[in-house]
C-alpha positions in Angstrom: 26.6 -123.6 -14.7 23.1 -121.9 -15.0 20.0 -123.1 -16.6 19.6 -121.3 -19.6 16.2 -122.0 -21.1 14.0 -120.4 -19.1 12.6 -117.0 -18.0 14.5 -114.7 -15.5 13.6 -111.4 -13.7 16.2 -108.9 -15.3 15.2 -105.7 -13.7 12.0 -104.0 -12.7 10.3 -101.7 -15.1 11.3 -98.4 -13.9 14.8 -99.2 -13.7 15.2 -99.0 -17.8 14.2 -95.4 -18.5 15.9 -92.8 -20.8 19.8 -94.3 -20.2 20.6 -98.3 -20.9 21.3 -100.2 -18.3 24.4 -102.8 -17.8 23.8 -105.9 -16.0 25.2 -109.4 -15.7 23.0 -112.2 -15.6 24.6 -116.1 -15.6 27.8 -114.7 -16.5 27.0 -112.8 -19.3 26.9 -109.0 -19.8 23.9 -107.7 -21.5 22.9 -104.0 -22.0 18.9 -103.3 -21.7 17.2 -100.1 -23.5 14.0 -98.6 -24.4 13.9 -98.9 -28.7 11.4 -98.5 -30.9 7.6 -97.6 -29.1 9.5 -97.7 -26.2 9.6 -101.5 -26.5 12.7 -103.3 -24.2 15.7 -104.6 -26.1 18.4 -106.3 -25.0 21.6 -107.7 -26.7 25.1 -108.1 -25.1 26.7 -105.2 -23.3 29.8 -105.5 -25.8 30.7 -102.8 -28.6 32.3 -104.8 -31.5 34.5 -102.1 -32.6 36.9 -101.7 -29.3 35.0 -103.8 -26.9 33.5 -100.6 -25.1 30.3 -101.6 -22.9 27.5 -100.4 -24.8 25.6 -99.8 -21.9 27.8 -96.6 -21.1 26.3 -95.3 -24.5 22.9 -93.5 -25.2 19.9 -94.3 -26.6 19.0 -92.0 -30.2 15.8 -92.7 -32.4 15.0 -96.2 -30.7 19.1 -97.4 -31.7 21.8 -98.0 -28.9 25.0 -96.1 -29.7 27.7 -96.6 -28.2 29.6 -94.1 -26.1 33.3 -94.8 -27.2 33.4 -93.9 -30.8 29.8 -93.7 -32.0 29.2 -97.0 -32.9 25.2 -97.8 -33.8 23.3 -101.1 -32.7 20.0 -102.2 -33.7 17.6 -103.9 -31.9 18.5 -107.7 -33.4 22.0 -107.6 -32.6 22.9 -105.9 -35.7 25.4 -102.8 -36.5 23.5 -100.1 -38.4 26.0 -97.6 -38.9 29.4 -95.4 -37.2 30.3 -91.9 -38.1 32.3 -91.8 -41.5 33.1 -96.1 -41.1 32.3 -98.8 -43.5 30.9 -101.4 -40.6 28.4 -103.9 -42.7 30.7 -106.5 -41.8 30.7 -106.4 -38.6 29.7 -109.6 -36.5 26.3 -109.5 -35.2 26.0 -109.2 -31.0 23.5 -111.9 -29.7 20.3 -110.4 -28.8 18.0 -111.9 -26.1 14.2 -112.6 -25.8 12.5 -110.3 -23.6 8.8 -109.6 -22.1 7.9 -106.5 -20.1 5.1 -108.0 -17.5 4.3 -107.8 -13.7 6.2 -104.4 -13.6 9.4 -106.5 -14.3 11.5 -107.1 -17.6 12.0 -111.1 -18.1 14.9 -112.4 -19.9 15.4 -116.2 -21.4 19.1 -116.7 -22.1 18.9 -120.0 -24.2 17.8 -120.6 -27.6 15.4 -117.8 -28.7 13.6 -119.7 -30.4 12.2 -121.9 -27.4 11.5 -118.7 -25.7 7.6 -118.6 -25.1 5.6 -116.3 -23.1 3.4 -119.2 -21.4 6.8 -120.1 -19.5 6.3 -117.1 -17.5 5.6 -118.3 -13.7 1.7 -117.8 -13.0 1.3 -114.7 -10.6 -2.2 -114.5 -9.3 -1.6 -111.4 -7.5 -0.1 -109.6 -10.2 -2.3 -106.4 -12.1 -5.5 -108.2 -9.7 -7.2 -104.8 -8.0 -7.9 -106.8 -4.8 -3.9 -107.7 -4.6 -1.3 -104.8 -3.5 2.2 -105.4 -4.0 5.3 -103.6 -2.7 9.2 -104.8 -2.6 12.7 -104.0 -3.6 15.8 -105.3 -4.7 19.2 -106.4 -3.4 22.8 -107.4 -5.0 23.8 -110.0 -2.8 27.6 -111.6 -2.7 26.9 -115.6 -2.4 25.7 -118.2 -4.9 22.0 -117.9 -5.7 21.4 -121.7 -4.8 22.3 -120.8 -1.2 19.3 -117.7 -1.4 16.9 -121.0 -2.8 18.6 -122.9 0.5 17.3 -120.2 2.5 13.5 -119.6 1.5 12.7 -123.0 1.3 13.4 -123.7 4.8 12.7 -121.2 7.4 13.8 -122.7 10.3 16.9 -119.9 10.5 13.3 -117.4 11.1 13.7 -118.6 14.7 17.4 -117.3 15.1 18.1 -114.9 12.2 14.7 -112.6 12.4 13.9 -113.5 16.4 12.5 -109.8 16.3 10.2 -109.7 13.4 8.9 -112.9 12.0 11.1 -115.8 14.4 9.4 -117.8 17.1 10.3 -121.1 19.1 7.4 -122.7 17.7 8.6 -122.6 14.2 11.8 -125.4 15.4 9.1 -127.6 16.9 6.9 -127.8 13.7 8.7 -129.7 11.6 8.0 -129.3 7.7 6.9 -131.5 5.3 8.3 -131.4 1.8 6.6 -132.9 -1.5 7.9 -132.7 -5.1 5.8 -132.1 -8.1 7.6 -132.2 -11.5 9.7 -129.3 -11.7 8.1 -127.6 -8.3 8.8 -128.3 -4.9 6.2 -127.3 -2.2 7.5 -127.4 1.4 5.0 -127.1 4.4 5.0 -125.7 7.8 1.8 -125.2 10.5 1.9 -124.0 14.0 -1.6 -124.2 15.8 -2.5 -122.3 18.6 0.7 -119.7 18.6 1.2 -115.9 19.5 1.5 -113.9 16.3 5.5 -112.9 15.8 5.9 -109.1 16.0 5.7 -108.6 12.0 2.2 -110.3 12.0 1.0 -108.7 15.1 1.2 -105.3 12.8 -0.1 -107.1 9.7 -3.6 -108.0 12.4 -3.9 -104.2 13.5 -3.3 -103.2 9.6 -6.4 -105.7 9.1 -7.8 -104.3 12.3 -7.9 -107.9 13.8 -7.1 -108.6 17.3 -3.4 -109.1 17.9 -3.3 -110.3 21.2 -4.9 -113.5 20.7 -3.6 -117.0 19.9 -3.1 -117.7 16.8 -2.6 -120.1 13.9 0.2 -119.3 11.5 1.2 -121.3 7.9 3.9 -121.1 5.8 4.0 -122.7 2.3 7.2 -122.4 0.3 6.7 -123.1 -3.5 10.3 -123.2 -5.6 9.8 -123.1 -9.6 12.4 -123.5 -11.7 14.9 -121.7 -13.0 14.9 -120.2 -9.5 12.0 -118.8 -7.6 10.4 -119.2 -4.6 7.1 -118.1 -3.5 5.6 -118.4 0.0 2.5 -118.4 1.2 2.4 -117.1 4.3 0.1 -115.8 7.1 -1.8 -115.9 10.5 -5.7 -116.4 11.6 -7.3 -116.0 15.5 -6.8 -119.5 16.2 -9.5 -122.3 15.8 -11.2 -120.6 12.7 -9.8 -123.1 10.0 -6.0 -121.9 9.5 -5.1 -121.3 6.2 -8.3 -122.3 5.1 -10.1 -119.7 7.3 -12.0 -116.9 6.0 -10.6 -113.6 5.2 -12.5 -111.3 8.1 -10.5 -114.1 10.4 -6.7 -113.9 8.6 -4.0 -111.9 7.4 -2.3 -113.8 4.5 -0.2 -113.1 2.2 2.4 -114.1 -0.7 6.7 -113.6 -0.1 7.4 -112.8 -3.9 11.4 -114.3 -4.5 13.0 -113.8 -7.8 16.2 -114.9 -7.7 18.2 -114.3 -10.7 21.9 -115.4 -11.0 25.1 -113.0 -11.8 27.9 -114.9 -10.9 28.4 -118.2 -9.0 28.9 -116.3 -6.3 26.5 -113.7 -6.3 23.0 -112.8 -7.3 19.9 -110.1 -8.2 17.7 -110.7 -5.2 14.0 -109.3 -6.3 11.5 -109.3 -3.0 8.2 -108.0 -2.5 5.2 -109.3 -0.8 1.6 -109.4 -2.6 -1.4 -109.6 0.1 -5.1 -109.5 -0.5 -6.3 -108.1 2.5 -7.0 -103.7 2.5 -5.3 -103.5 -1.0 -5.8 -99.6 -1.0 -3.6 -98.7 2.0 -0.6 -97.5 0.7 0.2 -96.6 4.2 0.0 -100.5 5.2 1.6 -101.4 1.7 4.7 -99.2 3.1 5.1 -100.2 6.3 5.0 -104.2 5.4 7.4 -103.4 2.6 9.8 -101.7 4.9 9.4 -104.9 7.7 10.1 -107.4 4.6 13.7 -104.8 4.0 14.7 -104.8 7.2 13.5 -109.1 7.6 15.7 -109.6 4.5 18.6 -107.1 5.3 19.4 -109.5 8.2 19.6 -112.2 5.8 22.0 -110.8 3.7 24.6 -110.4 5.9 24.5 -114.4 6.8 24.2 -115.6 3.5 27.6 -113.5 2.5 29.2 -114.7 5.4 27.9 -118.6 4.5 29.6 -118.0 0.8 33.0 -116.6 2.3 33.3 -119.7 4.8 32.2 -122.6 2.2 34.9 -120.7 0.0 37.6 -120.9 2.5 36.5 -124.4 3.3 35.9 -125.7 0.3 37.3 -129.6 1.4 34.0 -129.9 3.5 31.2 -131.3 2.9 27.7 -129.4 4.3 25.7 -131.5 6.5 21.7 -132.2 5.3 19.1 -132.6 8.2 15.6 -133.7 7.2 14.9 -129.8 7.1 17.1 -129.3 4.3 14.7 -131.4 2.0 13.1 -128.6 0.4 16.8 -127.1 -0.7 18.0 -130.7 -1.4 14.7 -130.7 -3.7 15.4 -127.6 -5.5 19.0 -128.2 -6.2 18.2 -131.6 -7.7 15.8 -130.5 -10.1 18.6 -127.1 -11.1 21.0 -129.8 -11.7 19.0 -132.6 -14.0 17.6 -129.3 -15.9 21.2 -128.0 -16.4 22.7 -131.5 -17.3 19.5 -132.1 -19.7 20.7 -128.4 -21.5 24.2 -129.1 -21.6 23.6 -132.6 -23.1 21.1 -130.7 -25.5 24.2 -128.6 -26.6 26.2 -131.7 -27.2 23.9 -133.1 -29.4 23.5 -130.2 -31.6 27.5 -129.4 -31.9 27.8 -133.3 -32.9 25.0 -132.8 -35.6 26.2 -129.4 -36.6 29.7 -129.0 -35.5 30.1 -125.4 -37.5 27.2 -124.5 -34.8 28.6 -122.2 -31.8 25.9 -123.4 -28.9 25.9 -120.1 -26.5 
């Protein structure tokens, strides 16, 4: 079960261009193309003639037509025509609510009708010229709760990424993990450290000392449906922390859209926005290619964690008091999903000729 009603990233801007492309979000397989004034449409990946995925079709004069037989969808869902066939009968697909902004495409699922643009998360980085912003994306094989497990506690840095980012400091600060509504903000500080070997580069991309002690902060924020954003960074040591002034810090934001496929695996969107020499695309690079190779070694845990819980499925996982952020997370996933799915009920009791997608 996935929530529904609610924004997810789809796919980043560039990667809907002249062909449509197939992906399956929550389960369901939906076809994205460029239409009319090269506006972003997308409606299931399902030709109702033979069942062909439209998304191995072409786009012609802003319609979708489907490669099979020739079959012609509009932008609502609609069939518009098919060489030599009578087809104005022919059910409608459902078509989704979608936003191109950020430099990604969004996608609610749910009722189009709630869909509303303010939902969006807030991204203060995002089209700011003192922010730069660089990341990828990976198609990871394990449930995309287990991905939300992961970013909101970061003890695994000390183990997992003990070249990059880890240190033995982070197991001795313990976090601290508070709940706001639908977000849930978990906190970690280490005081007089020295910088991991990931923020020792971020200090000489700053030009900032990098052998000096240090104090280092990391803030995970999860929002609903499922994203996490960190705040994250390092400053020379008794100049105020996180609070300290930017000629003193490196800082930066660990952008996390998660967007479920299956319920086993996932679209993994990552990036990092920082506001410190915005114009080096040289820096922008090199931090981008640290974050893929920091999140690479993730990847191959978190498939390995979703082959053994699915081989042991008759035990239960242990929670320590560093799980709270997770425990949070998954909490507020399941009241949304159970307050959707009892949403649906309601309706198909009111209107039981209704189909509730």
């Amino acid at each position: 079960m996935f929530i529904k009603n609610a924004w997810y990233v789809a796919c980043r801007s560039e990667d809907i261009a002249e062909k449509p492309l197939g992906r399956t979000i929550c389960n369901e397989k939906i076809v994205f193309y460029r239409g009319h004034e090269n506006k972003v449409v997308a409606v299931e990946d399902f030709c109702p003639h033979r069942g062909a995925p439209l998304s191995l079709g072409y786009v012609e004069n802003g319609h979708l037509v489907c490669g099979y037989h020739g079959l012609v969808m509009g932008c609502d869902g609609k069939v518009v025509s098919m060489p030599a066939q009578r087809v104005q009968g022919f059910p409608c697909n459902k078509a989704y609510a979608v936003i191109e902004k950020f430099g990604f495409i969004w996608i609610w699922l749910g009722d189009i009708s709630l869909a509303d643009e303010t939902k969006l998360p807030y991204l203060e980085w995002a089209d700011h010229p003192e922010w730069s912003y660089g990341g990828g994306l990976f198609h990871i094989q394990c449930d995309y709760r287990l991905m939300i497990d992961n970013l909101m506690d970061l003890t695994h840095e000390t183990y997992v990424h003990s070249s990059s980012i880890g240190q033995k400091e982070i197991d001795e600060s313990l976090p601290v993990t508070h709940v706001d509504g639908d977000h849930v903000i978990t906190e970690r500080y280490m005081e007089n450290v020295i910088a991991p070997p990931f923020w020792q580069m971020a200090l000489r991309g700053h030009h900032l000392a990098d052998d000096i002690p240090v104090d280092r902060w990391q803030r995970c924020h999860f929002y609903a449906p499922s994203h996490v954003h960190i705040e994250v960074g390092v400053a020379h040591a008794g100049h105020g922390g996180y609070h300290a002034t930017k000629d003193k810090k490196v800082a930066a934001i660990v952008v996390d859209f998660i967007t479920p496929e299956t319920e086993t695996s996932h679209w993994y969107f990552w990036g990092m926005a920082r506001n410190f020499q915005a114009d080096n695309a040289e820096l922008t690079e090199q931090i981008r290619q640290g974050q893929g190779k920091i999140f690479t070694e993730d990847l191959e845990m978190l498939e390995q964690q979703q082959q053994n819980i699915l081989r042991n499925a008759h035990r239960k996982l242990l929670m320590l008091n560093i799980d709270a952020g997770g425990v949070q997370s998954r909490k507020i996933i399941e009241r949304l999903i159970a307050a959707e799915t009892q949403q649906n009920e309601n309706t198909i009791r009111q209107f039981p000729n209704i189909h509730v997608i």
